[in-house]
C-alpha atoms as a printed R data frame, in Angstrom:
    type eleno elety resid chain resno       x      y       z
1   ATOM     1    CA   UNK     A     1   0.000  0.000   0.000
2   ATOM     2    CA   UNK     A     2   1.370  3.717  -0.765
3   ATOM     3    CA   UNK     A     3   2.088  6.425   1.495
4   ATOM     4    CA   UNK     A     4  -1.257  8.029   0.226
5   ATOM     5    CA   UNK     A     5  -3.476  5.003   0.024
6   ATOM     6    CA   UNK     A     6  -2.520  4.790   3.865
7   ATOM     7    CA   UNK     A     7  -3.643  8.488   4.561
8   ATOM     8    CA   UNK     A     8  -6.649  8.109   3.182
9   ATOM     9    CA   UNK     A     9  -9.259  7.039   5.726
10  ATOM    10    CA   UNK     A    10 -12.043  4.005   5.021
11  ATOM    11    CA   UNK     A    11 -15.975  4.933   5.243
12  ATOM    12    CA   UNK     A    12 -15.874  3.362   8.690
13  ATOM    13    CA   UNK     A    13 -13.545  5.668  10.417
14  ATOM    14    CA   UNK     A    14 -14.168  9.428   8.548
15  ATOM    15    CA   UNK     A    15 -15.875 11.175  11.522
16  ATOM    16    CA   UNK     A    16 -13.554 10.055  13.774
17  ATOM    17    CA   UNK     A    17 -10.904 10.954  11.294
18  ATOM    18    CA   UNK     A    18 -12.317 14.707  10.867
19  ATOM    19    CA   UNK     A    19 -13.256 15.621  14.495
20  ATOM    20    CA   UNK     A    20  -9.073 14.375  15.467
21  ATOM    21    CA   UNK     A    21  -7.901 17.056  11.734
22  ATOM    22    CA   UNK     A    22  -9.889 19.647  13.217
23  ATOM    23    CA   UNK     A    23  -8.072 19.779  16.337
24  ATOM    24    CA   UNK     A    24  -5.282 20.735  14.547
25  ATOM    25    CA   UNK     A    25  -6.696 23.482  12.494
26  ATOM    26    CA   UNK     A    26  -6.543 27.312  13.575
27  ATOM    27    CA   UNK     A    27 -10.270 28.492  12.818
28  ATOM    28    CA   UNK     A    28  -8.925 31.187  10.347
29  ATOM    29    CA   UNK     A    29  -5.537 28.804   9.233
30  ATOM    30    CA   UNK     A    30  -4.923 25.890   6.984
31  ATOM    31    CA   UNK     A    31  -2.402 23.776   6.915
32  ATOM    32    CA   UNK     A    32  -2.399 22.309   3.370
33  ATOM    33    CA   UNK     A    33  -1.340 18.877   4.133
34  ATOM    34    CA   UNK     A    34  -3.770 18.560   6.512
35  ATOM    35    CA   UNK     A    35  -6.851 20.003   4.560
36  ATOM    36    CA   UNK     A    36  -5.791 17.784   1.092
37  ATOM    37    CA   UNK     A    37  -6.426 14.623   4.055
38  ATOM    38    CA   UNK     A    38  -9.498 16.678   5.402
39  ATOM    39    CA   UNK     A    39 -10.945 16.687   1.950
40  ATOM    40    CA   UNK     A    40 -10.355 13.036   0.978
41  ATOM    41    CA   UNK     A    41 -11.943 12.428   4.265
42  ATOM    42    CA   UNK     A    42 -15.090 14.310   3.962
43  ATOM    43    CA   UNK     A    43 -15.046 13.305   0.049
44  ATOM    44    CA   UNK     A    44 -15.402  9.601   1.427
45  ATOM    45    CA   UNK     A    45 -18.258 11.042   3.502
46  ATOM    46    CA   UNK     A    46 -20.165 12.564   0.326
47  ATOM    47    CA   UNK     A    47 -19.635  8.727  -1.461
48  ATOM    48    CA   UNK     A    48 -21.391  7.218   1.590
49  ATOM    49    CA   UNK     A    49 -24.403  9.991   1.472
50  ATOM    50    CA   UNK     A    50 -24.212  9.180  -2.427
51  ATOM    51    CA   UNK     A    51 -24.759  5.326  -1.303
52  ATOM    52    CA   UNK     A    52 -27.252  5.828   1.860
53  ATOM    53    CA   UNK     A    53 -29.519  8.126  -0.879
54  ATOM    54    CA   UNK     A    54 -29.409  4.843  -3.875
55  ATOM    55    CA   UNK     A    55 -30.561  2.667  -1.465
56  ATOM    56    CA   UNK     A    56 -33.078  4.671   0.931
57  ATOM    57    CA   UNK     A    57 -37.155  3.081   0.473
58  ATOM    58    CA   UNK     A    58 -39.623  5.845  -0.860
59  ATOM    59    CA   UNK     A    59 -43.044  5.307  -1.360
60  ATOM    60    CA   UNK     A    60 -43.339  7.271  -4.311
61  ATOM    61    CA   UNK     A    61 -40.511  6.463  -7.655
62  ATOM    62    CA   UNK     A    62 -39.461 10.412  -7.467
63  ATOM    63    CA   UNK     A    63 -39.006 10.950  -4.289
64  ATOM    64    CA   UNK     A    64 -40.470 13.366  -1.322
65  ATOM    65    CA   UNK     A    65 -40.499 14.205   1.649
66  ATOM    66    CA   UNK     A    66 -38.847 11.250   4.123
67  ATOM    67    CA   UNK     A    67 -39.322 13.400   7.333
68  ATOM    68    CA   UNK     A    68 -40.888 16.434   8.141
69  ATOM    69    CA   UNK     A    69 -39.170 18.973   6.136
70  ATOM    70    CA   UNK     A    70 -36.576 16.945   4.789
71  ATOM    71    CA   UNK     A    71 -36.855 16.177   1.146
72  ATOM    72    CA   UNK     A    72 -34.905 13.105  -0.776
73  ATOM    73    CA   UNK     A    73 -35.631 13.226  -4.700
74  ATOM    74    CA   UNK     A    74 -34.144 11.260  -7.290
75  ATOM    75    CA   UNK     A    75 -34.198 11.333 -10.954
76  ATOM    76    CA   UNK     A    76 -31.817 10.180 -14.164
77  ATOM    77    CA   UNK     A    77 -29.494 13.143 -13.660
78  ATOM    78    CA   UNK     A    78 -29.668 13.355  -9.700
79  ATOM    79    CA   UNK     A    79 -29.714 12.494  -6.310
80  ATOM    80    CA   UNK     A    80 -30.295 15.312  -4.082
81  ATOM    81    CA   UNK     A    81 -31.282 15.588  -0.464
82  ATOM    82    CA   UNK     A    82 -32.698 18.967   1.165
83  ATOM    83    CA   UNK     A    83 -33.587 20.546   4.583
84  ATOM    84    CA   UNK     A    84 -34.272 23.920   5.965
85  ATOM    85    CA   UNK     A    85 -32.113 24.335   9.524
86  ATOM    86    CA   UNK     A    86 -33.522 27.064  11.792
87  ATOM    87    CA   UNK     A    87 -29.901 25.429  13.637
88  ATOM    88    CA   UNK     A    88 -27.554 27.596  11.594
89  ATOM    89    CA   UNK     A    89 -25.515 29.969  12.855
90  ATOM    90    CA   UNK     A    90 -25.260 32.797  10.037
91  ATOM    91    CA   UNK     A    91 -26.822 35.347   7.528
92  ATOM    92    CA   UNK     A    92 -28.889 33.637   4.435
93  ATOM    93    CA   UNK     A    93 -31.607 31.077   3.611
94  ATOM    94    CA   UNK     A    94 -30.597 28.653   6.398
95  ATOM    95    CA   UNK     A    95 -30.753 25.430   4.143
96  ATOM    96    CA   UNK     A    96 -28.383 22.138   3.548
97  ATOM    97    CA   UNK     A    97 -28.597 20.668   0.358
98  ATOM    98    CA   UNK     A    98 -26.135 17.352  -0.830
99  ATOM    99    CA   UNK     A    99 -26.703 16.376  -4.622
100 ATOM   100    CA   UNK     A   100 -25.151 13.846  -6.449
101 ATOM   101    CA   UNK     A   101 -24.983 14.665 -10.185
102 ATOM   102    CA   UNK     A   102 -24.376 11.540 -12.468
103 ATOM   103    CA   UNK     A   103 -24.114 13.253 -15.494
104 ATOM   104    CA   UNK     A   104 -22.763 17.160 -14.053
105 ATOM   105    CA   UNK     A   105 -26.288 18.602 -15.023
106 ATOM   106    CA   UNK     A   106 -25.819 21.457 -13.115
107 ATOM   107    CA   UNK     A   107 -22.610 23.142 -14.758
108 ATOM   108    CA   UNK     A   108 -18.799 23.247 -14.497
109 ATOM   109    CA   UNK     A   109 -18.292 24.045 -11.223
110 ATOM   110    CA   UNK     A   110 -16.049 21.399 -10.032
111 ATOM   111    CA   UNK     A   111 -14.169 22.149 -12.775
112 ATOM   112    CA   UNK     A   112 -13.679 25.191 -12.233
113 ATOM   113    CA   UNK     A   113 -12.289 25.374  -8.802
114 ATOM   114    CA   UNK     A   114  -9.937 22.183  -9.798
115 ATOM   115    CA   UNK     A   115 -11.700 19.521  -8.161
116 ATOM   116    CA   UNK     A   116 -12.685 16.071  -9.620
117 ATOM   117    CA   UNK     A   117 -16.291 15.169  -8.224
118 ATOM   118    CA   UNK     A   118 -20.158 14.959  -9.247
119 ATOM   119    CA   UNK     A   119 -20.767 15.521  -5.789
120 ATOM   120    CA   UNK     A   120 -21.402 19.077  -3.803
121 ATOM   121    CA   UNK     A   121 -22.263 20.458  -0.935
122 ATOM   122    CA   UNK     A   122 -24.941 23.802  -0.840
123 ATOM   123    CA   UNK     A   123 -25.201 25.643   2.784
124 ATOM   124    CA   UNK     A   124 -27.333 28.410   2.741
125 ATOM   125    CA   UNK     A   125 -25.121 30.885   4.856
126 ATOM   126    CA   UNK     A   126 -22.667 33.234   3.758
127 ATOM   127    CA   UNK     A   127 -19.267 32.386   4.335
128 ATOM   128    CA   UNK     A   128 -16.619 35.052   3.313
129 ATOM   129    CA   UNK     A   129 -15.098 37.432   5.033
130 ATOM   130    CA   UNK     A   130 -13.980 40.050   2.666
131 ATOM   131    CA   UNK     A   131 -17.771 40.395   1.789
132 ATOM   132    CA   UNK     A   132 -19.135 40.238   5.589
133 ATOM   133    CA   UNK     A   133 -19.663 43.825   6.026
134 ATOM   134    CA   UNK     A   134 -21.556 44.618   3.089
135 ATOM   135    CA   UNK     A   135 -23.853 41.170   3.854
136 ATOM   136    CA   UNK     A   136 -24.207 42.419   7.459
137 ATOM   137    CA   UNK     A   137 -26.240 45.321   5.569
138 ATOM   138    CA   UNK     A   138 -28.532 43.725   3.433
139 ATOM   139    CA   UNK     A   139 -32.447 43.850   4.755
140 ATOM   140    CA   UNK     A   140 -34.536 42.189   1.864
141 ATOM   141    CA   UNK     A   141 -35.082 38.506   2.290
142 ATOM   142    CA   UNK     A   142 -34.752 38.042  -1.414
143 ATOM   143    CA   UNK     A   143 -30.622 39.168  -1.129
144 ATOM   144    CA   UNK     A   144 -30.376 36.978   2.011
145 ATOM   145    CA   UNK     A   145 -31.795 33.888   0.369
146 ATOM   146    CA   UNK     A   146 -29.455 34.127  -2.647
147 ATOM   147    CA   UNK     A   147 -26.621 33.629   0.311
148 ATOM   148    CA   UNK     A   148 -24.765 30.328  -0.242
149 ATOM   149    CA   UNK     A   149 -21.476 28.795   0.005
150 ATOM   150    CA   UNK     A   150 -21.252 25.808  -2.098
151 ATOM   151    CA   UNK     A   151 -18.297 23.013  -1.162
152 ATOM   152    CA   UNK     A   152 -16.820 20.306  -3.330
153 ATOM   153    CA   UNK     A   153 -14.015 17.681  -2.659
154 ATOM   154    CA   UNK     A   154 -12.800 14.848  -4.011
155 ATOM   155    CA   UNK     A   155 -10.356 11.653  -3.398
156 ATOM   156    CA   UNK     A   156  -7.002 13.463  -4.244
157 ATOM   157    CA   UNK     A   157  -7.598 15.980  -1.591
158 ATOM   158    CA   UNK     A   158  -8.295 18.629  -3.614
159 ATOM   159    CA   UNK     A   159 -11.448 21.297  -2.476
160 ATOM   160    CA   UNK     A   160 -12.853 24.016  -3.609
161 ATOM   161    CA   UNK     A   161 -15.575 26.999  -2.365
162 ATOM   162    CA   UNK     A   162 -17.847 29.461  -4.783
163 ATOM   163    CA   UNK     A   163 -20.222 31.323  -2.998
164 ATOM   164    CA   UNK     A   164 -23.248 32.866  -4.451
165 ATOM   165    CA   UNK     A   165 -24.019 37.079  -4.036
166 ATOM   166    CA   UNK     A   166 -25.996 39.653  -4.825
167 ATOM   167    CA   UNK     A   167 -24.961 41.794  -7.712
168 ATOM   168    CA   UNK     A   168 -25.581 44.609  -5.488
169 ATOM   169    CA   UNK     A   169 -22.347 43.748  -3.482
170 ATOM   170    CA   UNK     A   170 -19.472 45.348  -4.376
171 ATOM   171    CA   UNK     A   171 -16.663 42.612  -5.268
172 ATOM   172    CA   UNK     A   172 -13.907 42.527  -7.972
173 ATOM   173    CA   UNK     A   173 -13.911 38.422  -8.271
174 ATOM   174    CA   UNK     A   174 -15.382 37.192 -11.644
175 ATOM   175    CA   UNK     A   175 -18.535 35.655 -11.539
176 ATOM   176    CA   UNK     A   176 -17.899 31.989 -12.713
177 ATOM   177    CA   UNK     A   177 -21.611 31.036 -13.484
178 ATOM   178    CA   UNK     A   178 -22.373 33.530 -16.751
179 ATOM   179    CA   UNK     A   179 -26.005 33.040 -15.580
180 ATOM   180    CA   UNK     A   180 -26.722 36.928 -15.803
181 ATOM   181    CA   UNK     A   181 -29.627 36.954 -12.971
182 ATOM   182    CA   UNK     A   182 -29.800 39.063  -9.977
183 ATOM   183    CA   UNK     A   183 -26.739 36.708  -8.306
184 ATOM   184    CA   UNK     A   184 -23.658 36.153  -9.253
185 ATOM   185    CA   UNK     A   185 -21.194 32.764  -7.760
186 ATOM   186    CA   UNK     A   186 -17.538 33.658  -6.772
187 ATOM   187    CA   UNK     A   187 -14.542 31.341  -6.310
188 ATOM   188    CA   UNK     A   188 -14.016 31.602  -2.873
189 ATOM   189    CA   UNK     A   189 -11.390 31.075  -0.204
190 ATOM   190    CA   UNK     A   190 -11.254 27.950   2.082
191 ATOM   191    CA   UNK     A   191 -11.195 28.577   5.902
192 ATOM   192    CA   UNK     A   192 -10.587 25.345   8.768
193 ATOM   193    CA   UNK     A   193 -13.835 26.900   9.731
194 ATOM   194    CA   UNK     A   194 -15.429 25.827   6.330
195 ATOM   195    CA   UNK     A   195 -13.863 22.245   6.464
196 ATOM   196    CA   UNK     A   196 -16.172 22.117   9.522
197 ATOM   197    CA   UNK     A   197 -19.324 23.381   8.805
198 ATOM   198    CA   UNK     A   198 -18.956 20.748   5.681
199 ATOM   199    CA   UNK     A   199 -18.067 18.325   8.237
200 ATOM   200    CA   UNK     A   200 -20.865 19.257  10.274
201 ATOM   201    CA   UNK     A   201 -23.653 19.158   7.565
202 ATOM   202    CA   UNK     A   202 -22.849 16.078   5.954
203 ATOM   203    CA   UNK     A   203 -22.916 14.496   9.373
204 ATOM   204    CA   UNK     A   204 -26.321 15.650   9.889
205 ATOM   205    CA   UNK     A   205 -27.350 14.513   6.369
206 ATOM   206    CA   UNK     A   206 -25.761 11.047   6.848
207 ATOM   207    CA   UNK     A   207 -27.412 10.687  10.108
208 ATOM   208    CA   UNK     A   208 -31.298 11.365   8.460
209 ATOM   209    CA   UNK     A   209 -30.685  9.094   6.141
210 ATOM   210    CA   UNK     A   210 -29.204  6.433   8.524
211 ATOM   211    CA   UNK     A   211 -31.664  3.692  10.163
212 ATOM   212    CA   UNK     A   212 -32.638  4.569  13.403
213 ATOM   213    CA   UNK     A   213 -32.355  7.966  13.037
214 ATOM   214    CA   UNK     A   214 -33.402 11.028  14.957
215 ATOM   215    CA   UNK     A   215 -34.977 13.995  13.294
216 ATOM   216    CA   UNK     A   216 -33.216 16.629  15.848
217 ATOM   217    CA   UNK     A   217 -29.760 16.185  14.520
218 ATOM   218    CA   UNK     A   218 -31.085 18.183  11.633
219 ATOM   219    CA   UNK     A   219 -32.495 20.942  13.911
220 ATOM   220    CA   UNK     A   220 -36.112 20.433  12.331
């Protein structure tokens, strides 16, 4: 086995394997061997969520909703999973979403952040500090649900971060998406403290969708 296979932690041990990484992060800091083995960690984590969603029993082909106000849908191009969480600490829509994308239906993202994946990671809070005083302003809930910071990994630790704002901030960052609506998505920096609020949420998604699960881990 090589040096990496051997860093590279097996389904059964990745939240044990996060919580000990994150003890060595400064909130603000990354160390960049340690987040490349952070995100092969919590990209095994987004193949079990992938494999818990396949196999989950609905009663109707499509999908709906498996708790109250959790939603699991599936179709030919995805696998998604959605709550809202009243739980989370921040400015925007308050929402988790994990979607699997088997043929990358929803754009180049991945792509363009460098990262090798059909899965991702939506949070509906807003993440980024050199924007934080201008979100801090905003008033209409329309701005404060476009709030997002979207995550992706893969296996070769590599991550990556866009984050969706209003064109009303002021920001000099391209907008990656060309979507030319009222929001525009950013390539963002990656903070320890964003390794764990991914940590975090895919917990709480792997935990609905686990048997013998309890609806309060997703704060609903």
């Amino acid at each position: 086995m090589s040096e990496d296979q051997s860093e590279t932690p097996n389904a059964d041990s990745v939240e044990e394997f996060l919580r000990q990484q994150r003890n060595t992060h400064n909130k603000n800091q990354l160390d960049p061997e340690m987040a490349r083995r952070e995100a092969q960690g919590l990209a095994g984590m987004m193949d079990e969520i992938t494999k818990l969603m396949e196999d989950y029993p609905l009663a109707y082909p499509h999908g709906g909703e498996i708790t109250p106000r959790v939603f699991l849908e599936k179709s030919e191009f995805q696998l998604r999973i959605s709550s809202h969480i009243e739980a989370l600490s921040g400015i925007g829509g308050k929402f988790i979403i994990f979607s699997h994308d088997f043929k990358k239906h929803s754009g180049d993202f991945p792509e363009r952040v460098g990262v090798d994946s059909l899965n991702r990671l939506d949070i509906g809070i807003h993440t980024d500090p050199p924007t934080r005083e201008q979100i801090e302003q905003i008033q209409t809930p329309e701005d404060i649900n476009i709030l997002q910071s979207i995550y992706f990994f893969d296996k070769g630790g590599n991550y990556g971060k866009v984050i969706s704002l209003p064109r009303t901030v002021s920001d000099n960052r391209d907008d990656i998406s060309n979507l030319g609506t009222t929001q525009k998505y950013v390539e963002a920096e990656m903070t320890a403290g964003d390794f764990e609020l991914a940590g975090i949420s895919l917990s709480m998604i792997k935990n609905r969708l686990t048997p013998q699960s309890n609806s309060s881990e997703l704060g609903v």
